[in-house]
C-alpha positions as CSV (number, residue, x, y, z in Angstrom):
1,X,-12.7,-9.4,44.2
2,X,-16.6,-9.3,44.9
3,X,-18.1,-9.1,41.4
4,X,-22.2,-8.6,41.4
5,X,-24.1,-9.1,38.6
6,X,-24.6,-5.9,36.6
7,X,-28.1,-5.6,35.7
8,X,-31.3,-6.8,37.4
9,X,-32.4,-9.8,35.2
10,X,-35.5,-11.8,35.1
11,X,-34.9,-15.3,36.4
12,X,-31.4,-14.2,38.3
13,X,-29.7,-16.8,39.9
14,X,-27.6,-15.1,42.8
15,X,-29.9,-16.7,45.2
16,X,-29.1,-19.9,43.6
17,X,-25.3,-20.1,43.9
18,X,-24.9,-21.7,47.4
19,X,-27.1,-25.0,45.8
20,X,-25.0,-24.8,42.3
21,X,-21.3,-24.0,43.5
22,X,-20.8,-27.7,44.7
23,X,-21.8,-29.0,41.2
24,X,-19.7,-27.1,39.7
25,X,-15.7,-28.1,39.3
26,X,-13.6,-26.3,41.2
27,X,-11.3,-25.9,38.7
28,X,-11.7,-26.3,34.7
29,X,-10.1,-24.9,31.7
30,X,-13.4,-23.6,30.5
31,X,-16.7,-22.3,32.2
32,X,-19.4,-21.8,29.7
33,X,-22.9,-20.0,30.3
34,X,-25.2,-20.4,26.9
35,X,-27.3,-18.3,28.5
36,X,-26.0,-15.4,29.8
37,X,-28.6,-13.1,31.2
38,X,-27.3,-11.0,34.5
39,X,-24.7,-13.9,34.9
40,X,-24.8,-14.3,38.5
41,X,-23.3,-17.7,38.3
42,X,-20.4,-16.5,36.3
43,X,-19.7,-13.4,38.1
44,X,-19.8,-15.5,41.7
45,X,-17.3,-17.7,40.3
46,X,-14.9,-15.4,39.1
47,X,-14.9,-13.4,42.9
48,X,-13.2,-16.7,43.8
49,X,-9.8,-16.8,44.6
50,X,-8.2,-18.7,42.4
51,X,-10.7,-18.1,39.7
52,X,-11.7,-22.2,39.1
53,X,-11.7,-21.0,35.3
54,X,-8.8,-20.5,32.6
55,X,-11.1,-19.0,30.2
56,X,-15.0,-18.5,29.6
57,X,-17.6,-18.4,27.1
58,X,-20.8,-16.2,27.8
59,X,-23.5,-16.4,25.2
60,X,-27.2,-14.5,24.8
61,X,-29.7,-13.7,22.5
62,X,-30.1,-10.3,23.8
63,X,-28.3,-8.3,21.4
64,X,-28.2,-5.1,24.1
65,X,-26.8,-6.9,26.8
66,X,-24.2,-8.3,24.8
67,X,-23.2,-5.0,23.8
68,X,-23.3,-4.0,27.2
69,X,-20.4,-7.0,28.2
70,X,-18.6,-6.3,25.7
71,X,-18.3,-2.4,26.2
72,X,-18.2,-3.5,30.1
73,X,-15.1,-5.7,29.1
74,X,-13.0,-3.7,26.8
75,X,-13.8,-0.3,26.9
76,X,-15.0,0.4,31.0
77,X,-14.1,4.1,31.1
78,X,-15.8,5.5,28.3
79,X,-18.9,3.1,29.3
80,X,-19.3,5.2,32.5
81,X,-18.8,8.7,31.1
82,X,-21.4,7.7,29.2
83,X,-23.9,7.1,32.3
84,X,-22.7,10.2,33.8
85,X,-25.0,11.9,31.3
86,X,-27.9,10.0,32.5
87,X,-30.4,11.3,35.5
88,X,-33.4,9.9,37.4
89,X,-35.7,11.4,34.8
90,X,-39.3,10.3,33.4
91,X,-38.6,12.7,30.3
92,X,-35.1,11.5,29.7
93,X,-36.2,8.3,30.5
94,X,-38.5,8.3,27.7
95,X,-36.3,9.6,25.0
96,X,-33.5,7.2,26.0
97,X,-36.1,3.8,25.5
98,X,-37.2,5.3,21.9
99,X,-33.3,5.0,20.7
100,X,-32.9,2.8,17.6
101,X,-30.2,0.7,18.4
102,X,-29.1,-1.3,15.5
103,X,-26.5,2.0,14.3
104,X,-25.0,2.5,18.3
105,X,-21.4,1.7,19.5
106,X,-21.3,-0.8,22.1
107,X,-20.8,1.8,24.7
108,X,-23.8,3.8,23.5
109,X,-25.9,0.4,24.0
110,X,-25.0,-0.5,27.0
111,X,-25.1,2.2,28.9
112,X,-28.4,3.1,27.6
113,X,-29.2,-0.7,29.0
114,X,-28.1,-0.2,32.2
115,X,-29.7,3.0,32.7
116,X,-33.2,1.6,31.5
117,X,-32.3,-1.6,33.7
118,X,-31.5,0.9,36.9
119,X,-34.7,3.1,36.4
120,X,-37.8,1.3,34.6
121,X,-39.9,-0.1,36.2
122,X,-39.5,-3.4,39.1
123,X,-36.3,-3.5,36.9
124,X,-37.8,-6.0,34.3
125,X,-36.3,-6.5,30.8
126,X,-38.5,-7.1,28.5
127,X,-38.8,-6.8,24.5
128,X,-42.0,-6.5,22.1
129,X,-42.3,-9.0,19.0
130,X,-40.1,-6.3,17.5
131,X,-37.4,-6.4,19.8
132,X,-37.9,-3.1,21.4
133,X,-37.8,-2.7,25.2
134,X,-41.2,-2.0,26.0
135,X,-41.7,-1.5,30.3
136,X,-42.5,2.4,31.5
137,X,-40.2,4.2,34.1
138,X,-40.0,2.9,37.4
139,X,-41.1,4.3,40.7
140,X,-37.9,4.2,43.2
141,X,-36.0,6.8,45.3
142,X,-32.6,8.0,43.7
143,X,-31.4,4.4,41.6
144,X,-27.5,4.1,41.8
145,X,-27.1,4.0,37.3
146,X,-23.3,4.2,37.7
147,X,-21.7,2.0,40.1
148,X,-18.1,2.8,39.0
149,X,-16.8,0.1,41.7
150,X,-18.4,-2.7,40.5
151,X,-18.1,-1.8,36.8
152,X,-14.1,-2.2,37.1
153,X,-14.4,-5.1,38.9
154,X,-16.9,-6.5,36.4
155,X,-14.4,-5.8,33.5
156,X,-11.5,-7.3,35.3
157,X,-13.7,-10.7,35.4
158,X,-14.9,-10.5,32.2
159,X,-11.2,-9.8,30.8
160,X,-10.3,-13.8,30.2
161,X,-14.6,-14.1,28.8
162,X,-15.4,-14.5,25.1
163,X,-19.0,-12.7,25.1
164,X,-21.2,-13.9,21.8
165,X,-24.0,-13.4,20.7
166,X,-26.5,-16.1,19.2
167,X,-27.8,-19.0,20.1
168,X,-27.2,-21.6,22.6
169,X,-25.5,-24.2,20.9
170,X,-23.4,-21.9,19.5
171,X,-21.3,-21.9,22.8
172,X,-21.2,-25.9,23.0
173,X,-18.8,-25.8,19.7
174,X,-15.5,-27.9,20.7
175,X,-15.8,-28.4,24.7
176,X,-14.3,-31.4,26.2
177,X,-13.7,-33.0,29.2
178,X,-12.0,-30.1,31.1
179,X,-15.0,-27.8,30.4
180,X,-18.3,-26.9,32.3
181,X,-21.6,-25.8,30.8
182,X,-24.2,-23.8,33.2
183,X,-27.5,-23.6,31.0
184,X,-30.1,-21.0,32.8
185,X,-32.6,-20.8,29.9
186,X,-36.0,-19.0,30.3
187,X,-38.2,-20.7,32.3
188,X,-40.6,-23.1,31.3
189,X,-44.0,-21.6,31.6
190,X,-45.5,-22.8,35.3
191,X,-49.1,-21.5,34.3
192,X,-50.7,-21.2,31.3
193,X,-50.8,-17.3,31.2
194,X,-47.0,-17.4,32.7
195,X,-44.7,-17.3,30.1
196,X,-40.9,-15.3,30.5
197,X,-39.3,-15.5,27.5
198,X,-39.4,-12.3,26.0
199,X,-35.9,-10.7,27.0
200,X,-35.3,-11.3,23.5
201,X,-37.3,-10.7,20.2
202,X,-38.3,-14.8,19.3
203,X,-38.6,-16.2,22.4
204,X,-38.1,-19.8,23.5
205,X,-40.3,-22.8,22.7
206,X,-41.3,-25.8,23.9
207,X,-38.8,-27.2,21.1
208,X,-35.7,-25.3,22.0
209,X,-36.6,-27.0,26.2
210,X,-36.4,-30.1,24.1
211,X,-32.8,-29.0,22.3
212,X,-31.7,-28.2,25.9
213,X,-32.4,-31.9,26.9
214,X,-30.7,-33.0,23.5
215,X,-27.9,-31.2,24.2
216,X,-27.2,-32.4,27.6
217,X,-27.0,-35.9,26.5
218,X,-24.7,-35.2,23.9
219,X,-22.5,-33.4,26.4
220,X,-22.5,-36.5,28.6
221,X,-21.5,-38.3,25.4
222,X,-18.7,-36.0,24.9
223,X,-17.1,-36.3,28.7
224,X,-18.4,-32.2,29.0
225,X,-20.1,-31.8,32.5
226,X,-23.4,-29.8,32.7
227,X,-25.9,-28.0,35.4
228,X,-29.1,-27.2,34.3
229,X,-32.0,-25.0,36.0
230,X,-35.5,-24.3,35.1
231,X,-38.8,-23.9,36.7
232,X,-40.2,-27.1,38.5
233,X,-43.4,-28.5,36.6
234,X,-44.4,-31.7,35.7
235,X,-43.2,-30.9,32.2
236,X,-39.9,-30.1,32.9
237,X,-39.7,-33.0,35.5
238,X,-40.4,-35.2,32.5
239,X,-38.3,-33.7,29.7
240,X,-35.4,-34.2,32.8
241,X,-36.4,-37.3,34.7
242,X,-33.4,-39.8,33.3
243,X,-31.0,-37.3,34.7
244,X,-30.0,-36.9,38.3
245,X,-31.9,-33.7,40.1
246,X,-33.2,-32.4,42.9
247,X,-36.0,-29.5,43.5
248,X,-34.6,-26.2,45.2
249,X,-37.4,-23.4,46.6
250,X,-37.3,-20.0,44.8
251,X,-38.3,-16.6,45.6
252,X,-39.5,-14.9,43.0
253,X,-38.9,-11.1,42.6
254,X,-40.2,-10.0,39.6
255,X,-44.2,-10.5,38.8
256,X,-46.4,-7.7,38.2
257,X,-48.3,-8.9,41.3
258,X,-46.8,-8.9,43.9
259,X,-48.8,-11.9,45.9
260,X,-47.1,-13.9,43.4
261,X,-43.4,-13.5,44.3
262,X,-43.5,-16.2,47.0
263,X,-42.0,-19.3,47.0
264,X,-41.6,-21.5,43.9
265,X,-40.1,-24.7,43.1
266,X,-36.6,-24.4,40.9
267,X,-35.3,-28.2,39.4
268,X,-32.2,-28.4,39.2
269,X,-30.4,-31.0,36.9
270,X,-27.2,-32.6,35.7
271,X,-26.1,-34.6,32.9
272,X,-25.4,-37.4,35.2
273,X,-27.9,-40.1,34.6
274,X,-30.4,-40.5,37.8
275,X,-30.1,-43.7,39.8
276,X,-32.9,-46.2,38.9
277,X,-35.4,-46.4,41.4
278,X,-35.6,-49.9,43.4
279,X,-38.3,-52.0,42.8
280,X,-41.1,-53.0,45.6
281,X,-41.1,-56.3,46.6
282,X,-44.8,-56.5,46.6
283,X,-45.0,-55.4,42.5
284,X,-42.2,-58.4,41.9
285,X,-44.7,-60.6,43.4
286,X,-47.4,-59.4,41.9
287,X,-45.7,-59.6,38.6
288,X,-44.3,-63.0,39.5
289,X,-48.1,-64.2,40.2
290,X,-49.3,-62.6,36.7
291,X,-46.3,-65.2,35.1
């Protein structure tokens, strides 16, 4: 079963799965991903045959994409007669992003996500201090909004998945030895005017990066082994350097300039502590010398 992720999100990590899968267990009793996003990750793993998994925990801020699992999961049929009302429109396009939300079943939402994911444009999500999706329509030829295939095969994955939403902590609750954590937060700004975190109203600060490092030491503590990525600056390399990890090269696909989709670096980390680095003979002497 060849599940793809449903939505085009910022920051996807299909590329990435190759360089994760052998740090990941092949089988656990619990796969967890605090971050959920397009859950590329979690959707490669549960192709696999046997699923390494027993059970799984997905977790976002993202109100609308939660609703859009969860519809996804448990109610699949009505989900896509839903998008069969949508078209490749500007005008319905338009009237579809001013819907207020907050009152919508979880069918409604989501397949008024995924159509504004299909057809906006470059296929970025991205939310205003208010929380309202905020990018205009897209220029493509003829998006496919309902992939019917994939959507059943989607819901069969996600039928063993507990989708929350909140915060990411919130998913670490009770995880032992037998679980796995993936954390995929939003990047780490790499520039000063480069900043993704708005696919949810409130963002994520330089405190929450430091939470993420606080909670990969307690999930070492706690026997619980964890995979981080992020973008590959000096800061991250810092808030990460007692932990084992290795730089990976990204591509990125979504920037509103297009020169600056090439190559970037991606660190990769785990909650295993990083080997300490050998000494120099000629800085013992030296030291010697000083005593």
């Amino acid at each position: 079963m060849d599940v793809k992720p449903i939505v085009k999100w910022a920051g996807g990590k299909s590329w990435l799965v190759p360089a994760l899968r052998p740090l990941i267990p092949k089988k656990m009793r619990t796969y967890v991903e605090p971050f959920a996003g397009g859950a590329a990750v979690f959707f490669a793993l549960a192709s696999e045959t046997p699923r390494p998994f027993k059970r799984a925990i997905l977790v976002d801020q993202n109100e609308e994409l939660v609703a859009c699992y969860r519809a996804i999961k448990g109610e699949v049929p009505a989900l896509l007669k839903k998008l069969g009302e949508f078209v490749y429109d500007k005008e319905q396009f338009y009237e579809v992003r001013a819907w207020k939300t907050s009152k919508m079943s979880d069918v409604d939402r989501g397949a008024r996500l995924i159509y504004l994911n299909k057809t906006c444009f470059n296929g970025l999500w991205r939310v205003n201090s208010k929380g309202e999706f905020n990018v205009p329509f897209g220029r493509m030829q003829n998006p496919k909004i309902k992939d019917e295939p994939n959507l059943m095969r989607a819901s069969k994955a996600l039928a063993h998945c507990d989708i929350r939403h909140g915060d990411f902590a919130s998913a670490l609750q009770g995880l032992g030895p037998e679980d796995f954590v993936y954390f995929d937060p939003p990047y780490a700004p790499v520039s000063k005017t480069a900043n993704f975190t708005s696919y949810a109203s409130g963002g994520f600060s330089a405190d929450d990066q430091q939470r993420l490092v606080d909670a990969m030491v307690k999930l070492r503590g706690d026997g619980v082994g964890a995979v981080l990525s992020n973008a590959d600056t000096t800061e991250t390399q810092a808030l990460y350097a007692r932990f084992k990890h290795e730089t990976v090269l990204a591509r990125r696909s979504i920037n509103s300039n297009t020169k600056r989709r090439g190559p970037t670096g991606e660190l990769v980390v785990q909650n295993v502590l990083a080997p300490e680095k050998k000494k120099s003979k000629k800085k013992a002497v030296a030291r010697a010398a000083r005593t």
